[in-house]
Structures are given as structure tokens and as C-alpha cells.
C-alpha positions in Angstrom: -16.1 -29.7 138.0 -16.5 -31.6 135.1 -14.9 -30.1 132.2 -17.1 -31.3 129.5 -20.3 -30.2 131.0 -19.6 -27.0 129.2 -19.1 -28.0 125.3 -22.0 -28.8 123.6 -21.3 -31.2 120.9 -23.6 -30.6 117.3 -24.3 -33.4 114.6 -22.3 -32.6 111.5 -24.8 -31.9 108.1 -24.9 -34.0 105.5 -23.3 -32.8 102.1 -25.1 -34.0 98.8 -23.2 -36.7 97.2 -21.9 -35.0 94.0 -18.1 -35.7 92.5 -15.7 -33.7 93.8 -12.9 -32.9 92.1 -9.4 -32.9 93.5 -7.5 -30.1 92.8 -4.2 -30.6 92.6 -1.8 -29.8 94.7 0.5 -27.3 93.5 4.0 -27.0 94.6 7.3 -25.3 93.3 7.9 -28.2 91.2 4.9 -28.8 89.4 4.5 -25.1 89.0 8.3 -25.0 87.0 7.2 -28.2 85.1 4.4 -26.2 83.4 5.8 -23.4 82.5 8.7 -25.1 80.7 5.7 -27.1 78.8 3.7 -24.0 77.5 7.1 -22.5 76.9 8.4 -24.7 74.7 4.9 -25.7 73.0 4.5 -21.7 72.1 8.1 -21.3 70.6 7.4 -24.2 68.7 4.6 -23.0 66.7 5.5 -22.2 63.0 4.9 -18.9 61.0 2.4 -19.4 59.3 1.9 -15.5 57.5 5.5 -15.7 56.3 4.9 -19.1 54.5 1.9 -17.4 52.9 3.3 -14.4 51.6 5.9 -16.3 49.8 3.7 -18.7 48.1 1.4 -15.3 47.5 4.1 -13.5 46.3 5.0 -17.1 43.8 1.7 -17.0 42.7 1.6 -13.7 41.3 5.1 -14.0 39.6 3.5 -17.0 37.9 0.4 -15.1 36.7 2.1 -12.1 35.5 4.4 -14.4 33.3 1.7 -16.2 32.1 0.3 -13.1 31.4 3.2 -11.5 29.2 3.6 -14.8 27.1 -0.1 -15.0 26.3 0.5 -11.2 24.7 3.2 -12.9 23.0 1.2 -15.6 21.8 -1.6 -13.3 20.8 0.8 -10.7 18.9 2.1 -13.8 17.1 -1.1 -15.3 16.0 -2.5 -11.7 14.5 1.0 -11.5 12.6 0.5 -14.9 11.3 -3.4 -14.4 10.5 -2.0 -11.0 8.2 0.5 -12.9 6.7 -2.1 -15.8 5.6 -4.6 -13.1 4.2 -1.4 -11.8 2.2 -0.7 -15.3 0.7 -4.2 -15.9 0.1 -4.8 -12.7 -2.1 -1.6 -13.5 -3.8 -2.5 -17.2 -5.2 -6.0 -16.0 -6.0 -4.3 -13.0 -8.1 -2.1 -16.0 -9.3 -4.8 -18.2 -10.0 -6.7 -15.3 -12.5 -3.3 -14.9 -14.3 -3.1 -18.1 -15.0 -6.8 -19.0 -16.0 -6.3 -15.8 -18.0 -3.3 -17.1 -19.8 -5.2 -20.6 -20.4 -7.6 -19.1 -22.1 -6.1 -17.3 -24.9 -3.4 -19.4 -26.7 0.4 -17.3 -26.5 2.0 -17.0 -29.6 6.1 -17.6 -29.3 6.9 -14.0 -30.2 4.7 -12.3 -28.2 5.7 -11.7 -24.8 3.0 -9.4 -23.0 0.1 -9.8 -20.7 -3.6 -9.0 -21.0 -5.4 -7.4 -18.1 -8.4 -8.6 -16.7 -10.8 -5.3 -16.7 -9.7 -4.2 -20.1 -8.9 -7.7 -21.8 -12.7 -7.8 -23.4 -12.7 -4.3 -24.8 -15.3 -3.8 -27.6 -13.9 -3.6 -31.0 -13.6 0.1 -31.9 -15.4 1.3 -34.9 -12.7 2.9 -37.7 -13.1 6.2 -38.6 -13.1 7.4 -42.6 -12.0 10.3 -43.3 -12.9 12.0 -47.2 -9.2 12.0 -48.4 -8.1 8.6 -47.1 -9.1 5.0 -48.2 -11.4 2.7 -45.8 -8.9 1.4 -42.7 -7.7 -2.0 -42.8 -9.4 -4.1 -39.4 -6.9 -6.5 -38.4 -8.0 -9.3 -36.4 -6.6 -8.4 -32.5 -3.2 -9.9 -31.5 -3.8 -12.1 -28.5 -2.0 -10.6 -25.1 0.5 -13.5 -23.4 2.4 -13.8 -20.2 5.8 -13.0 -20.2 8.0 -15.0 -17.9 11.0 -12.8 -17.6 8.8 -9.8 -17.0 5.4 -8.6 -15.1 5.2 -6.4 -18.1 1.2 -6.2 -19.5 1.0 -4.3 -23.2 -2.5 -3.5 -24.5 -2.8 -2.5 -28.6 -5.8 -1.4 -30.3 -7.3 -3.2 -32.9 -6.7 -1.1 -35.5 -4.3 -0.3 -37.4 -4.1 2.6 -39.8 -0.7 3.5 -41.4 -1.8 7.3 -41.8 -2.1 7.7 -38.2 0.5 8.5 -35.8 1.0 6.3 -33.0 1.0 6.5 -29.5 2.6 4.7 -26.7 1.3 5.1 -22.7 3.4 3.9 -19.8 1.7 3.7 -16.4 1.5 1.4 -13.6 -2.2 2.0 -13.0 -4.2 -1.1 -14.0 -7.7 -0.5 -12.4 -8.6 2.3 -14.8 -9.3 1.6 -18.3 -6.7 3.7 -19.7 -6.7 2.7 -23.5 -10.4 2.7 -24.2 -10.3 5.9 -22.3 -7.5 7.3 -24.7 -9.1 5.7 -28.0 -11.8 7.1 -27.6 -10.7 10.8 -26.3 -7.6 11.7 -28.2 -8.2 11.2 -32.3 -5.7 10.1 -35.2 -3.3 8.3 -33.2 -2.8 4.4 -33.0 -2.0 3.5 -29.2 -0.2 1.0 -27.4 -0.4 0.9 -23.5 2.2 -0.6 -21.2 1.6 -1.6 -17.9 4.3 -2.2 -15.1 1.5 -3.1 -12.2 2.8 -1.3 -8.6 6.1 -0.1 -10.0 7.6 3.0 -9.6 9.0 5.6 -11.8 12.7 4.0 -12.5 10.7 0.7 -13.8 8.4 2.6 -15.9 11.3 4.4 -17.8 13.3 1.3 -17.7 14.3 0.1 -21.6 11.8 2.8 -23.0 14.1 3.6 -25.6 13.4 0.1 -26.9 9.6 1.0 -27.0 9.8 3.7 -29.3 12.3 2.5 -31.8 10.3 3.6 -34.5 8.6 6.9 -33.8 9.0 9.9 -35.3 8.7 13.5 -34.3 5.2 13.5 -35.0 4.4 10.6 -32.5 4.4 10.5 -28.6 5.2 8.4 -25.9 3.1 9.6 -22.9 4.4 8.6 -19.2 2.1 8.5 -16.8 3.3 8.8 -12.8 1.8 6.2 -10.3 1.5 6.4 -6.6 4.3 4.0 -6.1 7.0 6.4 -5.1 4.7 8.5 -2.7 3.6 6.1 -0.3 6.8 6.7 1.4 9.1 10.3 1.5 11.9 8.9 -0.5 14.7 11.3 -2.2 13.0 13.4 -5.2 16.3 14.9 -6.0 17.6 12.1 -7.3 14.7 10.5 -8.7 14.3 13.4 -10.8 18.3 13.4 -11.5 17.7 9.7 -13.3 14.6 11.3 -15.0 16.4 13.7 -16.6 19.6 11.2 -17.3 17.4 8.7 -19.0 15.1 11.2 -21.2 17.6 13.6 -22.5 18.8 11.0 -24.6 15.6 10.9 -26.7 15.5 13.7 -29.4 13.7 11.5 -32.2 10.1 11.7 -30.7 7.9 13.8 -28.3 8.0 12.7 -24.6 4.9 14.2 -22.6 4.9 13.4 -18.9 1.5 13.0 -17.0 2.2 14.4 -12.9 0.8 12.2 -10.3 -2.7 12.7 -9.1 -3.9 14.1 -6.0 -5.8 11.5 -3.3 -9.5 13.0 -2.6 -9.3 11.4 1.0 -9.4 12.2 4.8 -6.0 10.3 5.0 -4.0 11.6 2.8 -2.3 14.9 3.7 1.1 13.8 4.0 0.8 11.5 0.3 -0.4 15.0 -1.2 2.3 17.5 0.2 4.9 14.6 -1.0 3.0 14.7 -4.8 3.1 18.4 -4.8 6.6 19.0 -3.4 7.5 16.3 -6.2 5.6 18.0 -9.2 6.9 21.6 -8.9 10.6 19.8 -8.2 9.6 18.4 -11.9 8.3 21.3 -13.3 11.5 23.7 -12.4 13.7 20.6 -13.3 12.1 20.7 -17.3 11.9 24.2 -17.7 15.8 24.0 -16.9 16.6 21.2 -18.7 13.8 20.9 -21.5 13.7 17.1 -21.5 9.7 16.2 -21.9 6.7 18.0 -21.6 5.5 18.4 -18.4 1.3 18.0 -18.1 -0.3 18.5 -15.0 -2.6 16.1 -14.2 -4.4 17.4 -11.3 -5.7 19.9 -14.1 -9.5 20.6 -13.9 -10.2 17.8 -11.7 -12.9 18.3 -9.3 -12.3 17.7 -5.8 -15.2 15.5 -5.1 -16.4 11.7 -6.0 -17.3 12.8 -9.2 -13.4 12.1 -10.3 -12.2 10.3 -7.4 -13.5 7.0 -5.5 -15.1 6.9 -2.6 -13.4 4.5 -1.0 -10.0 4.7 -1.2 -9.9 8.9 -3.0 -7.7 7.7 -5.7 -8.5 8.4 -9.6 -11.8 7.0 -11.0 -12.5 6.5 -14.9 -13.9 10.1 -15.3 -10.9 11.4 -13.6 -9.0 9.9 -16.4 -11.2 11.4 -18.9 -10.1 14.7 -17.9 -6.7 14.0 -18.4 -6.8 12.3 -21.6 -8.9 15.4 -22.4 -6.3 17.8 -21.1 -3.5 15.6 -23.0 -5.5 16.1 -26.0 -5.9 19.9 -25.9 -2.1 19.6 -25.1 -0.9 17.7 -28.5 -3.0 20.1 -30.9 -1.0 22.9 -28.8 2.1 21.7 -29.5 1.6 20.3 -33.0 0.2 24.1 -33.8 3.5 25.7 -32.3 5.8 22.5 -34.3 4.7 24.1 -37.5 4.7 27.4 -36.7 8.4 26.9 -35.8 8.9 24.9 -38.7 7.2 28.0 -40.8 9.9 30.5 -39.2 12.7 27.8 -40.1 12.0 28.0 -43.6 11.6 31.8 -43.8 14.7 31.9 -41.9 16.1 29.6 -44.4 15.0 31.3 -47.9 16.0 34.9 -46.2 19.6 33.3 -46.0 19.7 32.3 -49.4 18.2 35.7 -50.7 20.9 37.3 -49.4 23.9 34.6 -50.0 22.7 35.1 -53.5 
């Protein structure tokens, strides 16, 4: 029996002739070889978020810094722009003074300054009165810079030897104080010091010197700036070198003018210091009797009738009313110097009456 007759042989098909791809073989050792490749590749890798953070975090140091110096520079360039507004105001003030002083030729004795809203006053017309000859109109005396002292003296034009005079220390140069007082208070020939933003000490400084010649029927009127209230300072012992300095004057009548109120939203605490300083005043004289006290805030209307808009302090019809006041005040106290001079006398002849 044939063996073969049993196996039936087939034809093998025919694949379509496309690439094949050998896969390779894989065995222990290629299998190790890998995996020590991607190993080492993926522990080789660098970190990349940590690297950013740092540089982030370097970043933002270096902003803020630049930050806090530009605040620095900014702070720096508004105190410098201030400081350049200040000079600027202070050579044009410079500047007028010294046009001003061009102007008008200074004589060697004289050694005061003129001011520039009162320096072209109109000439004041004499008054005659039915016992007394026709005044005498001397020609005005030309006001000079000093250069030892910011000192500014204003005199009227005329000059009348019946009259009593009149000197007015203040530091207030925007109001036109002598005009105002010339024509206000009558038979008085005034002379007007100015000591522009100084404070009480400065206006009382040497004032002995300014009233060499008066009498007791002249006055020497001080009138209190804002100077000392812009800032609480110790009142005690302003008024202690008040009192030092004026008790030494007996030969004339001292009158002193309280500082003014401010008629402004701002000023609460500049007020309670003017009124804490003006009743320290007031109880300091009536202890001491060393001037006569006047207070200025006297019938002045709290609106901007008497005080600027802008800034609340004292306008020219505020001044009036003080002038006014001071007025009222002499004829008061000229009234009670002979009434006391009257009950000297008596006093007087009644002694004798009986010596005899």
C-alpha cells in the first residue's frame, strides 16, 4: 500500500508583494539594553519649573526695587519743584525791592524802606482849625532800604507841631494801615513801622528808641501779627518778655492792638491759639498795668465784609473798624487823664488849705 496515495498535496497562495517588516527579535539582552537607555535618558532630563521660579521670583525682586526707587525719585523731584517755586517768589520779591529802591534816590541818613501798596499814597489835605495858623506842607521824605535791617517806616506828609504824634508797629504790610489811620483817628501826626512776617519779640525790639521824644499825651500803638500763631509756641513766656520790655516805659501811652481772628474753614486751631493768647494778655495787664489792652476782634463782622475771601485774614475795612475802635479808645482815655489830673489838683489845693 502506497503511503502517499492518501495525502493530498495543495498549491500554496500567493501573498501580495508589500514590505514586510522584520521585527526584531527580542531576547534577554536587548530587552536589558533598553531599559538601561530610557533609564538613563529620563533621569537626565533637567527641571525645568524650578529654573523658572527662580528667574520668576528674580524678576519680581527687580520690579519691586525699581518700583520703591522711582517713589524715591518722584518724592525727590516734587521737593525740588517746591523748593524752586520758593526761590522763584523770593528773587521776584527781591527784584521789586530793588527796582523800588532805584527809583527813589536814598538819602545817607535815612535808613527805612517804602512799601509797594502804600508807597504812592495821595497827599493828605491839612486840616485848619479857627485857633491855629494854616499847617506847614512839607515836601515828603523819600523811604530807603536799610541794609542792616528789613525794617520799612512810612510818615505822613504833614507835619503840624500842634498835633500829637503817633507811632504804629505791625508786621502787616498788605493793608494800608497809615492811610487808614490818617484818615480815621484826627490830631495826631503818625509814623508806621513795619517788620514784614516778624513776630512779637521783633516788633518790640529797640522800641524805646522809637519814641524817644513823646510825651504823655502821644501814643505808640502795637499791633499783634499772625506770626506767633501759626504754630502753638509758649504764651507764658512771650507774654513774661512783654511785660519785661513795656514796664520800662512810663513817659508815653502804650496801647496794644490783640491779634485778629481768621474768618476761614481752616482755621480752628490758629483761633483757639489767638484767644487762649488774648485773655492770657488781658489778665497779665490788669495785673501788671503795663499798656492798654484793645481788642481788636471788637465789632468785626464775621463775614467777607471785614475779612478776605481767600485766605479769611483782615481786609482794609476790617482795619477801619479798628482804627475806629482805637479812636473811640484815645478820647476815652484822654477824658479820664484829665479827669484824674482834675482830682490831682483838688487833692493838691485841699492839702495846702489845710497845711496852712
Amino acid at each position: 500500500m502506497d503511503f502517499l496515495s492518501n495525502i493530498t498535496f495543495r498549491k500554496k497562495q500567493r501573498k501580495s508583494q508589500s514590505p514586510t517588516i522584520k521585527k526584531p527579535e527580542l531576547d534577554d539582552s536587548n530587552i536589558s539594553t533598553d531599559n538601561s537607555i530610557l533609564d538613563g535618558t529620563t533621569s537626565s532630563l533637567p527641571c525645568m519649573m524650578v529654573d523658572e521660579n527662580l528667574q520668576l521670583r528674580e524678576l519680581k525682586n527687580e520690579i519691586e526695587n525699581l518700583k520703591k526707587e522711582l517713589a524715591k525719585a518722584q518724592g525727590a523731584i516734587k521737593q525740588l519743584a517746591l523748593e524752586n517755586s520758593e526761590l522763584r517768589s523770593t528773587v521776584s520779591d527781591m527784584n521789586i525791592k530793588y527796582e523800588e529802591a532805584i527809583r527813589k534816590p536814598c538819602p545817607a541818613k535815612q535808613t527805612t524802606q517804602s512799601i509797594p501798596n502804600e508807597a504812592h499814597l495821595p497827599n493828605i489835605q491839612a486840616t485848619t482849625t479857627p485857633s491855629a495858623a494854616p499847617p506847614q506842607v512839607k515836601q515828603p521824605k523819600p523811604l530807603c532800604i536799610s541794609s542792616s535791617c528789613q525794617e520799612i517806616k512810612e510818615q505822613n506828609t504833614l507835619s503840624i507841631k500842634e498835633l500829637n504824634k503817633m507811632c504804629i508797629i505791625s508786621s502787616n504790610k498788605n493793608n494800608k494801615i497809615l492811610q487808614i489811620a490818617e484818615n480815621t483817628v484826627q490830631n495826631f501826626t503818625f509814623c508806621h513801622y513795619i517788620y514784614p512776617n516778624c513776630d512779637v519779640i521783633k516788633l518790640i525790639d529797640n522800641i524805646s528808641s522809637k519814641i524817644t521824644d513823646f510825651t504823655e499825651n502821644d501814643y505808640c500803638v502795637i499791633m499783634i501779627g499772625k506770626e506767633d500763631f501759626v504754630k502753638t509756641i509758649n504764651y507764658h513766656n512771650l507774654i513774661a518778655h512783654i511785660r519785661s520790655t513795656l514796664q520800662t516805659l512810663k513817659h508815653t501811652n502804650i496801647i496794644i492792638c490783640t491779634p485778629t481772628y481768621r474768618y476761614h474753614g481752616y482755621s480752628v486751631l490758629y483761633n483757639s491759639r489767638v484767644e487762649a493768647f488774648n485773655n492770657m494778655l488781658c489778665n497779665d495787664n490788669d495785673t501788671f498795668k503795663y499798656a492798654i489792652v484793645m481788642d481788636s476782634n471788637l465789632k468785626l463782622s464775621c463775614n467777607h465784609s471785614m475779612f478776605s475771601v481767600n485766605k479769611g485774614t483782615l481786609n482794609n475795612n476790617g482795619m477801619r473798624n479798628i482804627f475806629k475802635n482805637l479812636n473811640i479808645l484815645i478820647k476815652k482815655n484822654e477824658t479820664n487823664s484829665k479827669q484824674n489830673n482834675l482830682n490831682k489838683v483838688s487833692e493838691d489845693t485841699q492839702n495846702i488849705f489845710f497845711r496852712e
